[in-house]
C-alpha positions as CSV (number, residue, x, y, z in Angstrom):
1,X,-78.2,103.2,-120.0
2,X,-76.9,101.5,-117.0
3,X,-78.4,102.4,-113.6
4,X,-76.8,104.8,-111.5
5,X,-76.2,102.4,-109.0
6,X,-73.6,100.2,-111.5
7,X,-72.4,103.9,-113.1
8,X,-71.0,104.7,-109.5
9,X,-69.5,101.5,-108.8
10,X,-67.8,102.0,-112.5
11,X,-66.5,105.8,-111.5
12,X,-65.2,104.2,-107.6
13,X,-63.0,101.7,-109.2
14,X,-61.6,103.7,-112.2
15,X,-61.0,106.6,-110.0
16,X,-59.5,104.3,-107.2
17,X,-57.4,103.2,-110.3
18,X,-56.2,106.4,-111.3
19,X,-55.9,107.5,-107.4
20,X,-53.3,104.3,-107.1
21,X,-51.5,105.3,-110.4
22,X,-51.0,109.0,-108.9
23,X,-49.6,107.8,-105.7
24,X,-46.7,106.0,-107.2
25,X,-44.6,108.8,-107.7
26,X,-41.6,107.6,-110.2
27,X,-43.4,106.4,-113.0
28,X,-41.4,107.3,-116.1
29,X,-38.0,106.5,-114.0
30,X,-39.4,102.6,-113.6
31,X,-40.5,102.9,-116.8
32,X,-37.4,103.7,-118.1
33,X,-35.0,101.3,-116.3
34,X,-37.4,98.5,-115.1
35,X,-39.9,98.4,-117.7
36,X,-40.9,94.3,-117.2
37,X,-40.1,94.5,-113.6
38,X,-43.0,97.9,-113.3
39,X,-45.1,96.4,-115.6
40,X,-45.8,93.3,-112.8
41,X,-46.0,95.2,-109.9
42,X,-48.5,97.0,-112.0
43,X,-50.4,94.3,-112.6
44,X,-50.6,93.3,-109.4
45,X,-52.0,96.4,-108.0
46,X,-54.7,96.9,-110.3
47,X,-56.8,94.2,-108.8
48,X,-56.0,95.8,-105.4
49,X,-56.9,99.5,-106.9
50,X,-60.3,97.8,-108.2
51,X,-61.2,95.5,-104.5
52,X,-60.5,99.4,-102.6
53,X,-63.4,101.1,-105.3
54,X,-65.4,98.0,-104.8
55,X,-64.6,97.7,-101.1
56,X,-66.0,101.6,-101.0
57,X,-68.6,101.3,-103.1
58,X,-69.9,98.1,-100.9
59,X,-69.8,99.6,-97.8
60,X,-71.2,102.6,-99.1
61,X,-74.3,100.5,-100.0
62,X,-74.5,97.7,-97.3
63,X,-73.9,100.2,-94.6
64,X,-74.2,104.0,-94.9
65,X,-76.8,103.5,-97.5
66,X,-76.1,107.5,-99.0
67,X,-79.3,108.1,-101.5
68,X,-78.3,110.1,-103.9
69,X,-80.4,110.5,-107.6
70,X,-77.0,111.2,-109.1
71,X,-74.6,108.9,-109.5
72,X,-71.4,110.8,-109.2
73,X,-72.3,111.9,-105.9
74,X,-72.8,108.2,-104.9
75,X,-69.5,107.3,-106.7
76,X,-67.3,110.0,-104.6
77,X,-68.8,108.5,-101.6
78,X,-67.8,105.5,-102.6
79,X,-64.2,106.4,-103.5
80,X,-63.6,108.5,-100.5
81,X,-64.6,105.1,-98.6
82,X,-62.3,103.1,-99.9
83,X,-59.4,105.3,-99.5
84,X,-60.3,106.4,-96.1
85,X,-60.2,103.0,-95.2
86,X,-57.4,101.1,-96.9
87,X,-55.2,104.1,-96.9
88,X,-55.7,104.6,-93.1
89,X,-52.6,104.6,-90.8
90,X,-52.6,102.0,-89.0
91,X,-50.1,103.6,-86.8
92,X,-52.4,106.2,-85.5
93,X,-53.3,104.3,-82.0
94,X,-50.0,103.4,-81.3
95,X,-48.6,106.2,-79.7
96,X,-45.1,108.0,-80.0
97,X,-42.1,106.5,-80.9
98,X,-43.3,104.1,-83.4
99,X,-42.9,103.4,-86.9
100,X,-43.9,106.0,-89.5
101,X,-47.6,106.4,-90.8
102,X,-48.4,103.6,-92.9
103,X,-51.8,101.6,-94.3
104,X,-52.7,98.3,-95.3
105,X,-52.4,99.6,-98.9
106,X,-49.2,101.7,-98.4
107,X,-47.2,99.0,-97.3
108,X,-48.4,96.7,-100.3
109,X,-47.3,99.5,-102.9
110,X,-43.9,99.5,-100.5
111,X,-44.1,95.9,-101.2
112,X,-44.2,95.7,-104.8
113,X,-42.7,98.6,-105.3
114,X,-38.9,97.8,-103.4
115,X,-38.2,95.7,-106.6
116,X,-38.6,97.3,-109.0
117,X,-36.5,100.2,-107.2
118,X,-33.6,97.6,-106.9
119,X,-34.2,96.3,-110.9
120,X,-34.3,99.9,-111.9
121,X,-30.7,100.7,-109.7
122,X,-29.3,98.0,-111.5
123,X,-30.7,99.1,-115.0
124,X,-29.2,102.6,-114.3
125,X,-25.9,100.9,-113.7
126,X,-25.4,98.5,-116.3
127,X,-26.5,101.3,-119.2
128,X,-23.5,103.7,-117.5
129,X,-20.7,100.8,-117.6
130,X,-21.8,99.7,-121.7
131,X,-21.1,103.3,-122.3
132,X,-17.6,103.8,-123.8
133,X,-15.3,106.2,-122.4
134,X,-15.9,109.2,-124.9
135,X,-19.7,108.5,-124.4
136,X,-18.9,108.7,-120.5
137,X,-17.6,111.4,-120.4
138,X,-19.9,113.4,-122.7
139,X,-22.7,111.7,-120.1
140,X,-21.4,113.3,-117.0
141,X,-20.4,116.7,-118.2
142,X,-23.8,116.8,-119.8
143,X,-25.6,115.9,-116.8
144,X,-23.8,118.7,-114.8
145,X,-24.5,120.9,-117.5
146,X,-28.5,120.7,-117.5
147,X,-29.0,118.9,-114.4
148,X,-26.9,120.5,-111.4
149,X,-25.7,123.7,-112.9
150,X,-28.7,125.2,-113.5
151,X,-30.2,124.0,-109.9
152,X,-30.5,127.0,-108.1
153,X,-30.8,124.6,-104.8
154,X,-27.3,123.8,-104.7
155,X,-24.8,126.0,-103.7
156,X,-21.8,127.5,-106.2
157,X,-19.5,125.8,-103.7
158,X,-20.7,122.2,-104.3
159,X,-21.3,123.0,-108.6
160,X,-17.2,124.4,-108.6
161,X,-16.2,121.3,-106.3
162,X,-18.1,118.6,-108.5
163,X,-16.8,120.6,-111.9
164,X,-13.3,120.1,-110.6
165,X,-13.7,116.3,-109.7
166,X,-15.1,115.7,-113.0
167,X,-12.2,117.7,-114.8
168,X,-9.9,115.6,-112.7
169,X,-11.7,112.2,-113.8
170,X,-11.8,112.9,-117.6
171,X,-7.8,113.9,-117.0
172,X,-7.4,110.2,-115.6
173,X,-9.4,109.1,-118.6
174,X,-5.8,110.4,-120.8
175,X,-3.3,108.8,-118.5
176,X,-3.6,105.0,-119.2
177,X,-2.4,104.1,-115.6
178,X,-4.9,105.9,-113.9
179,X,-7.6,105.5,-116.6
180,X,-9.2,102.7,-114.5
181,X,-9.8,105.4,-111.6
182,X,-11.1,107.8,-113.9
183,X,-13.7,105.8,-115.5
184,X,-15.3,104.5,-112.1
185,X,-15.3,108.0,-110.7
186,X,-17.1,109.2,-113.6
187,X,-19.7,106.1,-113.4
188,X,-19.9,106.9,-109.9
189,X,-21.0,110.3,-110.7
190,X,-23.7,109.5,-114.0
191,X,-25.3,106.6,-111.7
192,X,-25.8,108.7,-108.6
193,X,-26.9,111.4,-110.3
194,X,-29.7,109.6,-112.4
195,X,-30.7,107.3,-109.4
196,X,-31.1,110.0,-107.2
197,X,-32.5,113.0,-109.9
198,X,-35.2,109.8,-111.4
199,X,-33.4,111.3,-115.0
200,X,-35.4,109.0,-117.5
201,X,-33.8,110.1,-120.5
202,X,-32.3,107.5,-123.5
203,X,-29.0,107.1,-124.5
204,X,-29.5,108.9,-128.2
205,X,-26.6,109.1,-130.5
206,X,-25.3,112.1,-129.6
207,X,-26.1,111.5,-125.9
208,X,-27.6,115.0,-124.8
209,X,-29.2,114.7,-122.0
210,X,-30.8,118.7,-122.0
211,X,-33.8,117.3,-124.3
212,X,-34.7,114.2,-121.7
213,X,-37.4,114.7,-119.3
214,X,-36.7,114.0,-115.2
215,X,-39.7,112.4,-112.6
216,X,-42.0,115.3,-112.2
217,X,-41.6,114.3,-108.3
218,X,-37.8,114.6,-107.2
219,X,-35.3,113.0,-105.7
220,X,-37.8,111.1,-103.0
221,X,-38.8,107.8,-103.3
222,X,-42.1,106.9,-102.9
């Protein structure tokens, strides 16, 4: 069996692993719509996730030098460590009127991270505009359908003002001179509403978007 001492520098870097995986917030929505694009900025922050457990586990060691027979208690040390220090805000000490909390590691997850946003904006988009216009239309009134209608956040106001903008659009959709019109208000709609909702569903056959799961986390971006 491997000494405790290796077992809690195992349990710091996986759980620093799985700390970094938690923090980024829109997983299935990059996923869906920036799959190669998440996948390297993934990559690259594994190695970062693993030096932050080592970096605790080190210091932990080389400095505090916690004794502990067990070695989970050592490998919680160790974590906390290296999250305490790398996700530090450096902003503390700098008074009011600066720029919002961030850390060393924050702002490399920002980093990363502002890429695959844009890749995934664009993904969202082009999928919408491939879409013919029966398929378009089935998209939006479907998304109103299971996605603002039954939010309880927004008020009836906005949900009867949005119904009648959509009723208009799919009315331009019949009238070949303004179908033009239609069609981009309607894209306008699906887009915005799956960029800012993180909707990660696929485009199925019959395009129902009440079976397809949205980012557990919201409308915020991390």
């Amino acid at each position: 069996m491997p000494s405790p001492v290796l077992l809690a520098a195992i349990f710091s870097v996986a759980a620093s692993c799985l700390a970094g995986y938690i923090q980024l917030r829109h997983q299935r929505y990059w996923w869906r719509w920036s799959r190669s694009s998440f996948r390297r900025a993934s990559l690259c922050l594994v190695p970062v996730y693993v030096l932050v457990g080592l970096g605790g586990w080190y210091i932990d060691r080389k400095y505090l030098k916690i004794e502990e027979s067990h070695w989970l208690v050592n490998g919680l040390v160790s974590l906390a460590i290296g999250q305490l220090i790398f996700r530090f805000d450096i902003s503390t000490f700098e008074g009011e009127g600066h720029a919002p909390a961030r850390s060393l590691l924050v702002e490399l997850e920002h980093y990363l991270l502002r890429g695959v946003e844009a890749v995934a904006a664009d993904g969202v988009l082009t999928a919408v505009r491939d879409l013919s216009l029966p398929e378009l239309e089935q998209l939006a009134f479907d998304i109103f359908q299971t996605e603002l209608l039954t939010d309880e956040s927004l008020p009836g106001a906005t949900k009867v003002q949005i119904s009648k903008e959509l009723d208009d659009a799919a009315q331009a959709l019949a009238d070949p001179p303004s179908r033009t019109q239609g069609r981009s208000r309607l894209i306008g709609f699906c887009v915005g509403a799956i960029r800012q909702r993180r909707l990660t569903f696929e485009f199925s056959k019959d395009l129902r978007v009440a079976s397809s799961p949205r980012d557990g986390a919201g409308a915020n971006s991390h």
